[in-house]
The first five atom37 places (N, CA, C, CB, O) and aatype in JSON, in Angstrom:
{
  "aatype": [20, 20, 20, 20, 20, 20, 20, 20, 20, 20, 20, 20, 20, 20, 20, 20, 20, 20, 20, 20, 20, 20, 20, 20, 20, 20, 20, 20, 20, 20, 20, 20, 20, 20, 20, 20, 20, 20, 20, 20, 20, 20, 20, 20, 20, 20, 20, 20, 20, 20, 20, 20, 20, 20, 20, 20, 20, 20],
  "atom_mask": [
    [1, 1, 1, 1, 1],
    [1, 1, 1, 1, 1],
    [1, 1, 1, 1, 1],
    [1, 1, 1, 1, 1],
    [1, 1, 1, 1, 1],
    [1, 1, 1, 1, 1],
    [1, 1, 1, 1, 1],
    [1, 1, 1, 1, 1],
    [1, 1, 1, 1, 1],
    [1, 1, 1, 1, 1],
    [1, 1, 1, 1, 1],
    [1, 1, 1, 1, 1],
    [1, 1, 1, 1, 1],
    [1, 1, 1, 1, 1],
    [1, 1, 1, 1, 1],
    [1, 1, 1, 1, 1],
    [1, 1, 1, 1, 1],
    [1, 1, 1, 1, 1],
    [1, 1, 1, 1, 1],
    [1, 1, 1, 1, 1],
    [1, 1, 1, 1, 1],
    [1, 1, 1, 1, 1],
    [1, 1, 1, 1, 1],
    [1, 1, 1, 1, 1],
    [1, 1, 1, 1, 1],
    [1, 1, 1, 1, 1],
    [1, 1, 1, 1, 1],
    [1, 1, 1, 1, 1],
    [1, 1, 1, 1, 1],
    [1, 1, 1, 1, 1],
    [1, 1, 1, 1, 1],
    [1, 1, 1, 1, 1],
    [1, 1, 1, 1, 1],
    [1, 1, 1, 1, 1],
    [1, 1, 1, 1, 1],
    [1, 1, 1, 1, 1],
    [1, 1, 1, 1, 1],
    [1, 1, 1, 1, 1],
    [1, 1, 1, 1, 1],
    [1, 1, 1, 1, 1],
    [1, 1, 1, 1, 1],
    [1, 1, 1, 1, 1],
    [1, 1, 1, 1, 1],
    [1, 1, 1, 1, 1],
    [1, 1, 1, 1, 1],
    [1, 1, 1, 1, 1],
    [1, 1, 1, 1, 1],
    [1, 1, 1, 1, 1],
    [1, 1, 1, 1, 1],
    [1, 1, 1, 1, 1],
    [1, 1, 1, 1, 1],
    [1, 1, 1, 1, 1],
    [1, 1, 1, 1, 1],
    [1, 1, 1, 1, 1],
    [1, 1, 1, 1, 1],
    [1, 1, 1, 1, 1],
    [1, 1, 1, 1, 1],
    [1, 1, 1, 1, 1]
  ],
  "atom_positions": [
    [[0.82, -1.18, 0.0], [0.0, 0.0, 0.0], [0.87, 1.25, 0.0], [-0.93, 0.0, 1.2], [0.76, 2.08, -0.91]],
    [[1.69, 1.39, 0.97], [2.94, 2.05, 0.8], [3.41, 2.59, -0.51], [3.86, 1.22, 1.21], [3.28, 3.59, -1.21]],
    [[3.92, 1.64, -0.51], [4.62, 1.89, -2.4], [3.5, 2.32, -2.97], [5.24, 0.34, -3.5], [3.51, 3.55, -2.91]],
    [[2.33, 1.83, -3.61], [1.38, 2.45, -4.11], [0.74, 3.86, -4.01], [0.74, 1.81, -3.9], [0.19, 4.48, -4.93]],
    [[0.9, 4.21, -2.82], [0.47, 5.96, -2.75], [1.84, 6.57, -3.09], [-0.15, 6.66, -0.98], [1.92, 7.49, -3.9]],
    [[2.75, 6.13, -2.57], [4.01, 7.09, -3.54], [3.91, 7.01, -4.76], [5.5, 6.73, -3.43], [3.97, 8.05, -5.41]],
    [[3.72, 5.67, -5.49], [4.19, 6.09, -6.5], [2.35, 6.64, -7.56], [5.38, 4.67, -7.11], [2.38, 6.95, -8.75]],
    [[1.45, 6.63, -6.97], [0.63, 7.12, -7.54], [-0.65, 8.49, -6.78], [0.19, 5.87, -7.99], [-1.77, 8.91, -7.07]],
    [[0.29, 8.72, -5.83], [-0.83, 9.66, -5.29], [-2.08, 9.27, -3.95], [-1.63, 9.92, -6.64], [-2.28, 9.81, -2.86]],
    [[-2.65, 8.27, -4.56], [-3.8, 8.18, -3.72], [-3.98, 6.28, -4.38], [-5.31, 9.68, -4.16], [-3.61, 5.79, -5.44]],
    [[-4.63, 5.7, -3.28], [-5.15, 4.41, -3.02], [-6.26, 4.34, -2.44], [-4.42, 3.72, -2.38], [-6.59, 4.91, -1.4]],
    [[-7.08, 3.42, -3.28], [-8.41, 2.69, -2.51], [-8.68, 1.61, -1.6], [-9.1, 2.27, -3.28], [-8.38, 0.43, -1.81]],
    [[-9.11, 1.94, -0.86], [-9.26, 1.14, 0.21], [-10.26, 0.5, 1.16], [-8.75, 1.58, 0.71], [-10.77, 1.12, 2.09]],
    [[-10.47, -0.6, 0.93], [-12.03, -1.05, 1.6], [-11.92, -1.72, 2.52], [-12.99, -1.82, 0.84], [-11.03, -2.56, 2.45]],
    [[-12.85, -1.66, 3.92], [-12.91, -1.97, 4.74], [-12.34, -1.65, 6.25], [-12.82, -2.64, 4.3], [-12.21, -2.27, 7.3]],
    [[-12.05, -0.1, 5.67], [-11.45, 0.65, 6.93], [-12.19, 0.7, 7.7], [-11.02, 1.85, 6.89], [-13.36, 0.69, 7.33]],
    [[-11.77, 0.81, 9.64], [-12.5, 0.13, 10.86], [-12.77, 2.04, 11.28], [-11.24, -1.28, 12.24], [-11.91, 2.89, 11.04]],
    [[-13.99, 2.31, 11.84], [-14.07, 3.64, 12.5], [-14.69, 2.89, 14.16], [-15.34, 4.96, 11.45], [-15.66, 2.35, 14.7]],
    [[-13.14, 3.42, 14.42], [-14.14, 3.19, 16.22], [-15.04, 4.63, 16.62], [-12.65, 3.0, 18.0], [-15.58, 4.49, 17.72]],
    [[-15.25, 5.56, 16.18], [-15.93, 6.3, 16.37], [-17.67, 5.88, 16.44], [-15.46, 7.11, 15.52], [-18.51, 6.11, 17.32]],
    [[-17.77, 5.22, 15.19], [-19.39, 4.92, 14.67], [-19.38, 3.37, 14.8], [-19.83, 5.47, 12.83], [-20.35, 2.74, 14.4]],
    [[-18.14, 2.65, 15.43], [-18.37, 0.86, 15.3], [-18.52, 0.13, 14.47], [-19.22, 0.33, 15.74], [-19.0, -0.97, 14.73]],
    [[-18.05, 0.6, 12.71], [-18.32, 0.14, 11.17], [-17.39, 0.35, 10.47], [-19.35, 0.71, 10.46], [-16.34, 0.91, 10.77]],
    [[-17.69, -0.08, 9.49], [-16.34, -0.2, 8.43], [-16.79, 0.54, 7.52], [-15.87, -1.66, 7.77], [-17.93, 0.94, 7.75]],
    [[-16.2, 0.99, 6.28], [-15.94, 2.08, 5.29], [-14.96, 2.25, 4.3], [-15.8, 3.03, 5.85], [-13.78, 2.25, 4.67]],
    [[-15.22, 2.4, 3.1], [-14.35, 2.49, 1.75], [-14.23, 3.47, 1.62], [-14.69, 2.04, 0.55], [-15.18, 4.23, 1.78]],
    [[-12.87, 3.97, 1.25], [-12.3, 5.02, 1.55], [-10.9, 5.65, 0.08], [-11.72, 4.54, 3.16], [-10.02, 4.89, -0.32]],
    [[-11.0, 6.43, -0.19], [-9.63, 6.82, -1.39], [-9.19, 7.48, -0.43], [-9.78, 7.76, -3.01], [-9.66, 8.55, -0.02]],
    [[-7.61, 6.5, 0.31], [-6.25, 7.97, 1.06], [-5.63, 8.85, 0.16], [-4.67, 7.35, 1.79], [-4.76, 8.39, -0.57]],
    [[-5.89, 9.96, 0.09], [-4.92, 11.08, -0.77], [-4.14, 11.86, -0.66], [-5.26, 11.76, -1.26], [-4.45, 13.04, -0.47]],
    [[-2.34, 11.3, -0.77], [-1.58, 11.89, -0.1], [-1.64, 13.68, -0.61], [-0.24, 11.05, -0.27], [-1.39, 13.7, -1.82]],
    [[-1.82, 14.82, -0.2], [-1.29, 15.68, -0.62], [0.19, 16.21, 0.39], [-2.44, 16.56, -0.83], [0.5, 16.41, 1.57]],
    [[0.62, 16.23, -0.62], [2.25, 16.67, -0.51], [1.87, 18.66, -0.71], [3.55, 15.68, -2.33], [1.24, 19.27, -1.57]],
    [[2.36, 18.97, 0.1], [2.1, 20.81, 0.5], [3.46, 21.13, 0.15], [1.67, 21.42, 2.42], [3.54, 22.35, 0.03]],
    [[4.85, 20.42, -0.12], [6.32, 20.87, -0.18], [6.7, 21.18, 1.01], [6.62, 22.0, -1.03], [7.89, 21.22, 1.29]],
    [[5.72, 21.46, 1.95], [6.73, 21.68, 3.27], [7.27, 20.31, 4.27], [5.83, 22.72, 4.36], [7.72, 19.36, 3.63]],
    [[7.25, 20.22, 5.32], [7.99, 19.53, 5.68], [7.47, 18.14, 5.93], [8.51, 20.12, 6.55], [8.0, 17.03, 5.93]],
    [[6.09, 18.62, 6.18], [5.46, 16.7, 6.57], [4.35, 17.05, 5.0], [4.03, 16.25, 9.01], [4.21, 17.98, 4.21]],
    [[3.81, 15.81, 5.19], [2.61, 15.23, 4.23], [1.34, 15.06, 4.79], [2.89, 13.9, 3.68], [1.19, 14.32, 5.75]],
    [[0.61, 15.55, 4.38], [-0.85, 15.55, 4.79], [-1.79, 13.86, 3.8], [-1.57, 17.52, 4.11], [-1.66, 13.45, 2.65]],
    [[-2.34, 13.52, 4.56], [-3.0, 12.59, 4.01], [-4.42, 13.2, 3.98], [-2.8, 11.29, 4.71], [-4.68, 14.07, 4.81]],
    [[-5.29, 12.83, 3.16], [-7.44, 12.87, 3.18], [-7.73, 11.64, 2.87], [-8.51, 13.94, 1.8], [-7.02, 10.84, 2.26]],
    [[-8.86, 11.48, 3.34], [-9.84, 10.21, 2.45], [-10.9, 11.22, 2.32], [-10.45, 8.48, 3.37], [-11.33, 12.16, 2.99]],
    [[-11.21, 10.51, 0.88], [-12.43, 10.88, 0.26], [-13.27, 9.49, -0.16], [-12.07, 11.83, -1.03], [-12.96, 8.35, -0.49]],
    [[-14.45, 10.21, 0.03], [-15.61, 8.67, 0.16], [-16.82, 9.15, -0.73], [-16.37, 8.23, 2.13], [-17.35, 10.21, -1.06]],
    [[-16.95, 7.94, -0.9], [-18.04, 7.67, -2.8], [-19.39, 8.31, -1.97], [-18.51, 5.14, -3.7], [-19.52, 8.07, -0.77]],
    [[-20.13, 8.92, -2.49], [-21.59, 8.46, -2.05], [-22.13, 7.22, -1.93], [-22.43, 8.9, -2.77], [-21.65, 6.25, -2.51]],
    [[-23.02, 7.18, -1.27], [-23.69, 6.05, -0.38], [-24.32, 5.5, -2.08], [-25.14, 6.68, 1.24], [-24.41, 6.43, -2.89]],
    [[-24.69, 4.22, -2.54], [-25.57, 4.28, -3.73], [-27.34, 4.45, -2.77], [-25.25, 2.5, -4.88], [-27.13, 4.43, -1.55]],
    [[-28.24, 4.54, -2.96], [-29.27, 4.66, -3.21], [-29.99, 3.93, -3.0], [-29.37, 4.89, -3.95], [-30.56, 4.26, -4.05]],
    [[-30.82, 2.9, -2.51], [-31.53, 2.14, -2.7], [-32.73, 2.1, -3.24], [-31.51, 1.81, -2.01], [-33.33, 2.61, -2.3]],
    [[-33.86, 1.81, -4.34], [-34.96, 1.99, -4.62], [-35.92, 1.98, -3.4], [-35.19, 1.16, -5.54], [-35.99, 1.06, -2.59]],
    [[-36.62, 3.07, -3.37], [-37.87, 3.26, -1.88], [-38.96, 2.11, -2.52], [-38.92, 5.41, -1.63], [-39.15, 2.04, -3.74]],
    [[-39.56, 1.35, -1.68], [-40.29, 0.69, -1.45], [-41.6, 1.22, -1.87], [-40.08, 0.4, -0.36], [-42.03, 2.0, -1.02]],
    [[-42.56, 1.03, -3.1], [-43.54, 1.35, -2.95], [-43.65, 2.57, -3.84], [-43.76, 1.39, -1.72], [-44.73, 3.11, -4.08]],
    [[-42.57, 2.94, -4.28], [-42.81, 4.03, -5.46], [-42.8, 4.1, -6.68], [-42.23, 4.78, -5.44], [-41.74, 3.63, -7.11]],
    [[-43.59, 4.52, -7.63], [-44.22, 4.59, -8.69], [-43.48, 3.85, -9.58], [-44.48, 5.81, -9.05], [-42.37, 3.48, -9.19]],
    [[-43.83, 3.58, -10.63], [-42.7, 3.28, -11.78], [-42.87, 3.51, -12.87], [-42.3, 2.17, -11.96], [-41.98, 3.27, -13.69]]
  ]
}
């Protein structure tokens, strides 16, 4: 995984643990590099898909 965000920026990743909410989550880490001295990492996350509501028209 390592090697992979260096050498491309950002990696996908499924099944990251949040002890905050007690669940797991797919996640893109995105290193941004600022040039200064450390590296900042983000995840960015897909929208939820949708599920069809029960009972509505078609």
């Amino acid at each position: 995984m390592a090697a992979d965000i260096l050498k491309k920026g950002c990696i996908k990743v499924k099944g990251m643990y949040s002890e905050k909410k007690d669940s797991t989550y797919d996640a893109t880490v995105i290193m941004d590099d600022t040039g200064g001295k450390y590296v900042n990492f983000k995840l960015e996350f897909e929208p939820k898909k949708q599920s069809p509501k029960r009972g509505a028209a078609r």
